[in-house]
C-alpha positions as a Markdown table, in Angstrom:
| # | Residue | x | y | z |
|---|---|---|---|---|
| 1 | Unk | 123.2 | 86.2 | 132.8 |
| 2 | Unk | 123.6 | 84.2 | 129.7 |
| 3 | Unk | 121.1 | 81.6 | 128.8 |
| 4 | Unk | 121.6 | 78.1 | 128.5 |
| 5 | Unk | 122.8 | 76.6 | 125.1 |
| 6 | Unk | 121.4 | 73.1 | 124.3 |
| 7 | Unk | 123.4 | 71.0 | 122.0 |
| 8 | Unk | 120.9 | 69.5 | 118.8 |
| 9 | Unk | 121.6 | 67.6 | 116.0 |
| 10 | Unk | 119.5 | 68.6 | 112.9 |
| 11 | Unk | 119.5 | 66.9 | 109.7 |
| 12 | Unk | 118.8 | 69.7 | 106.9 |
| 13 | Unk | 118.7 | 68.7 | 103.5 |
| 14 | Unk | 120.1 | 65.3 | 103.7 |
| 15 | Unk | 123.2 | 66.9 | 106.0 |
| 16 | Unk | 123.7 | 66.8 | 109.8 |
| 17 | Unk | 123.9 | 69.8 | 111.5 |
| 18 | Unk | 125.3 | 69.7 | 115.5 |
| 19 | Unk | 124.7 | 73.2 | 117.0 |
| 20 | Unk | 124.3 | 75.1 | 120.3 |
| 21 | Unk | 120.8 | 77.1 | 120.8 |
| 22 | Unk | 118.9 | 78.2 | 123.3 |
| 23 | Unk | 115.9 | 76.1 | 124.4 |
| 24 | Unk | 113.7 | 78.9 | 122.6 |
| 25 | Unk | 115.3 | 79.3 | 119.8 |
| 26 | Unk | 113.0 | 79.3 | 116.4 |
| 27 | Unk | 113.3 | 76.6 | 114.0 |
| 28 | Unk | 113.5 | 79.3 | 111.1 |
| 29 | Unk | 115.7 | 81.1 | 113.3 |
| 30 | Unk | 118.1 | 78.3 | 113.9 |
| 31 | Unk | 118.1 | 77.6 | 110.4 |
| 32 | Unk | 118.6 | 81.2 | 109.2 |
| 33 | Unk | 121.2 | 82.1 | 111.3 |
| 34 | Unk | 123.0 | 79.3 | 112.8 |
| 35 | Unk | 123.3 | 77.4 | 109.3 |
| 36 | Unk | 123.1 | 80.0 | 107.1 |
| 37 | Unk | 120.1 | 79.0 | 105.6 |
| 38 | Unk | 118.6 | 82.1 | 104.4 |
| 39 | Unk | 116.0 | 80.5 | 101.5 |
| 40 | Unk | 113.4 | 80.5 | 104.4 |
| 41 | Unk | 111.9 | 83.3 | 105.3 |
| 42 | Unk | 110.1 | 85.2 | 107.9 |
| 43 | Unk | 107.3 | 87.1 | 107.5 |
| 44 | Unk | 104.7 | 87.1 | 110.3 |
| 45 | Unk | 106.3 | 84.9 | 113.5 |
| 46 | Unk | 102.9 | 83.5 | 113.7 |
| 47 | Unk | 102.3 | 80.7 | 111.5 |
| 48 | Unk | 99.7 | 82.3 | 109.3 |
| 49 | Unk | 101.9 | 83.7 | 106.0 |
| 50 | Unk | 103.4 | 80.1 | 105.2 |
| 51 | Unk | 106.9 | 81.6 | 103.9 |
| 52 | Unk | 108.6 | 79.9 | 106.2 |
| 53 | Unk | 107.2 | 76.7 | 105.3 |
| 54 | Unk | 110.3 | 73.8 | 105.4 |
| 55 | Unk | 109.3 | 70.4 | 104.7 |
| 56 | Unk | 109.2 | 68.0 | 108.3 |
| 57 | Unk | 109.4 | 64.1 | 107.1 |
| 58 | Unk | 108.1 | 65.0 | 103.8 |
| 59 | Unk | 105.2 | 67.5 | 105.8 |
| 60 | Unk | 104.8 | 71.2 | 105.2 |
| 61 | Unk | 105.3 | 73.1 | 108.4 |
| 62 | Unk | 105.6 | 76.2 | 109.7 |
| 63 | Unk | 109.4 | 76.7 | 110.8 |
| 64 | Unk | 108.5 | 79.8 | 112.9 |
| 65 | Unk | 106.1 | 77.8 | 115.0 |
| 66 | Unk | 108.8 | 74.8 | 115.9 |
| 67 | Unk | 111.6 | 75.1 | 118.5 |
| 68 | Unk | 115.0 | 73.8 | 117.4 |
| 69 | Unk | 115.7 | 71.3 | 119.9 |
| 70 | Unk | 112.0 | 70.2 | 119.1 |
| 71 | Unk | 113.3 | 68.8 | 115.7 |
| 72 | Unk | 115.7 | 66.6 | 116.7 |
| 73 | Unk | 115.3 | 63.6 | 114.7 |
| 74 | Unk | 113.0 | 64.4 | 112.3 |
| 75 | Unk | 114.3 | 64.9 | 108.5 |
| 76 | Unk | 113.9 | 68.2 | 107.7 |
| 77 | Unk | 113.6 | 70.2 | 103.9 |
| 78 | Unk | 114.1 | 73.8 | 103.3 |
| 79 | Unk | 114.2 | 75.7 | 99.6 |
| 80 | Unk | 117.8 | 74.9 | 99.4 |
| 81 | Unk | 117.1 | 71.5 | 99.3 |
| 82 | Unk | 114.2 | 71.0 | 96.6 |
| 83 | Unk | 117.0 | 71.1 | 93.7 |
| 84 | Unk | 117.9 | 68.1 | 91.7 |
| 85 | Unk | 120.9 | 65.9 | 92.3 |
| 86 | Unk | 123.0 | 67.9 | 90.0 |
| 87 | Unk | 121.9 | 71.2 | 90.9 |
| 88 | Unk | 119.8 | 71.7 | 88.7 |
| 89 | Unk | 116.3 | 73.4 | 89.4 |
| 90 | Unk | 113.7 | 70.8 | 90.6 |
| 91 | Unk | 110.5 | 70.5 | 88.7 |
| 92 | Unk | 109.0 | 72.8 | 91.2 |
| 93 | Unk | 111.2 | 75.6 | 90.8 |
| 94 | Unk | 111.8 | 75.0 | 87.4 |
| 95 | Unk | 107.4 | 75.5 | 86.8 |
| 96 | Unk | 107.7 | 78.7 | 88.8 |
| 97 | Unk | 110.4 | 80.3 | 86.8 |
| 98 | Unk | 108.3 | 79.1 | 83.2 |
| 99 | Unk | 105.0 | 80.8 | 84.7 |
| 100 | Unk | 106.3 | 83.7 | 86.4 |
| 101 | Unk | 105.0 | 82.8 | 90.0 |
| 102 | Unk | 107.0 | 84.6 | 91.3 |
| 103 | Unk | 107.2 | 88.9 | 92.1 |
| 104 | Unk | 109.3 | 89.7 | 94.6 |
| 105 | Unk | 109.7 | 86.6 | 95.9 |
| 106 | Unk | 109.7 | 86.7 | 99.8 |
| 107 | Unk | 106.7 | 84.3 | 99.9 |
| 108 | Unk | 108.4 | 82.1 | 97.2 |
| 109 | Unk | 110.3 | 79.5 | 99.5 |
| 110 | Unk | 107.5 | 78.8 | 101.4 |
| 111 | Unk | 105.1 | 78.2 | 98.4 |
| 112 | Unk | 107.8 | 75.9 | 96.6 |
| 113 | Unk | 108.1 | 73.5 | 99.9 |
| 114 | Unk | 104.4 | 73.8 | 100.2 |
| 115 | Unk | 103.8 | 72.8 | 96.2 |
| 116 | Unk | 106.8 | 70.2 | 96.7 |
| 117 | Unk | 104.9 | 68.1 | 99.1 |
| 118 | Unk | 101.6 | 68.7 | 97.7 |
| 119 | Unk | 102.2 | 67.2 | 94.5 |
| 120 | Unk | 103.7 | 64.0 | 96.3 |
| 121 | Unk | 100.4 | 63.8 | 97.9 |
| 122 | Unk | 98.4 | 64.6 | 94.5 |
| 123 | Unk | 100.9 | 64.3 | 91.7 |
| 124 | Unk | 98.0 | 65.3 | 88.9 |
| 125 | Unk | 95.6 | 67.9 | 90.7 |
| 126 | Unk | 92.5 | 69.7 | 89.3 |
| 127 | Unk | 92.4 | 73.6 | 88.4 |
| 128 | Unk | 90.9 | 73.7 | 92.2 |
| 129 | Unk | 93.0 | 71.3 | 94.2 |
| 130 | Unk | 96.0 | 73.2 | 92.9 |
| 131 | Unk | 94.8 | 76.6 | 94.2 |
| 132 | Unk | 93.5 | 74.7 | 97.3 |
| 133 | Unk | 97.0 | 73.1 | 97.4 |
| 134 | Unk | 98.5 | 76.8 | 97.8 |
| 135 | Unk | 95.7 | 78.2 | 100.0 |
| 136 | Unk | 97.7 | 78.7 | 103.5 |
| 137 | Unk | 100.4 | 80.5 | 101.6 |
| 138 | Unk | 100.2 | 84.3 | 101.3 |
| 139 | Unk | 101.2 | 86.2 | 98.5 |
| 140 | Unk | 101.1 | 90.2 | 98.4 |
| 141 | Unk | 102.1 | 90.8 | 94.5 |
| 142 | Unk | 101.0 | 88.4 | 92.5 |
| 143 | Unk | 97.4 | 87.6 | 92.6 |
| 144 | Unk | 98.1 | 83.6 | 92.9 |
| 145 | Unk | 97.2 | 82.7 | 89.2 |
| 146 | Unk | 100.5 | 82.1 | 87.9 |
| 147 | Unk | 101.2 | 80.2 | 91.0 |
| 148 | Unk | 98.4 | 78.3 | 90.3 |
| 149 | Unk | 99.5 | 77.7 | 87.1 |
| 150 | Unk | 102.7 | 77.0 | 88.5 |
| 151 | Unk | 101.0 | 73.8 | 90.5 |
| 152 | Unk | 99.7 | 72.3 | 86.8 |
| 153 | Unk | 102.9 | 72.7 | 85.2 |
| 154 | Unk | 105.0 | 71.3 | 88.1 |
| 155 | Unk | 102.9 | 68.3 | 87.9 |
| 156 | Unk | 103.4 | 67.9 | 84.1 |
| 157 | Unk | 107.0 | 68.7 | 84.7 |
| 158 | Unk | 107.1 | 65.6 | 87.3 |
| 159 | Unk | 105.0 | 63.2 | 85.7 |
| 160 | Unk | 107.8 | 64.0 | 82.7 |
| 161 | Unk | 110.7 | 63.0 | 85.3 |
């Protein structure tokens, strides 16, 4: 017996998407696998690691926790998407590559979504509202502090912009 495929539009990174998914099909998995979007990644299935984190109407979320046909409508950010116009690396990205926030990276899409839309929210944090800012993110090699640092100098690199 095959399951039933729905038909969903998504609109990833500014580009609309019309696919065929089951009605359970994972955000993150939809976007892994059905568009080839492999910047966000898996780690747990259970919300708690943030690297899946994609941007939902400017809003951190956890893809792993959203159905795809649930996100029909909504405008929706992944790591792919957080470059400049030109291709360039976004002030985000760029600030992670300067500070080495990055090991082996698995964690690192979720923690640049995550940054992206926290620094919209507070573009000049404090020492502790950065690290707050990065608190539901996990990380396994690096010990957070150049991520931290990561936070300030993306700030200074977008108040530059």
């Amino acid at each position: 017996m095959t399951e039933e495929l729905h038909p969903v539009r998504l609109v990833v990174n500014e580009t609309a998407y019309d696919i065929r998914v089951p009605a359970r099909r994972l955000l993150s998995d939809a976007l892994r696998q059905d568009l080839g979007l492999t910047g966000t990644h898996v780690g747990c299935e259970h919300g708690v690691c943030g690297a899946c984190t994609i941007l939902v109407d400017g809003k951190p979320m956890r893809s792993c926790l959203l159905f795809a046909v649930s996100a029909v409508g909504v405008e929706i950010t992944t790591v792919e998407g957080l470059t400049n116009a030109d291709g360039s690396l976004g002030p985000v990205q760029q600030a992670f590559a300067e500070c080495h926030g990055l090991q082996c990276g698995f964690c690192t899409p979720g923690f640049l979504t995550t940054i992206t839309a926290g620094l919209r929210d507070n573009p000049d944090p404090t020492h502790d509202e950065a690290r707050e800012m990065i608190a539901g993110n996990l990380c396994r090699c690096t010990g957070y502090q150049n991520i931290v640092k990561a936070v300030e100098r993306a700030a200074v690199l977008g108040a530059e912009s």
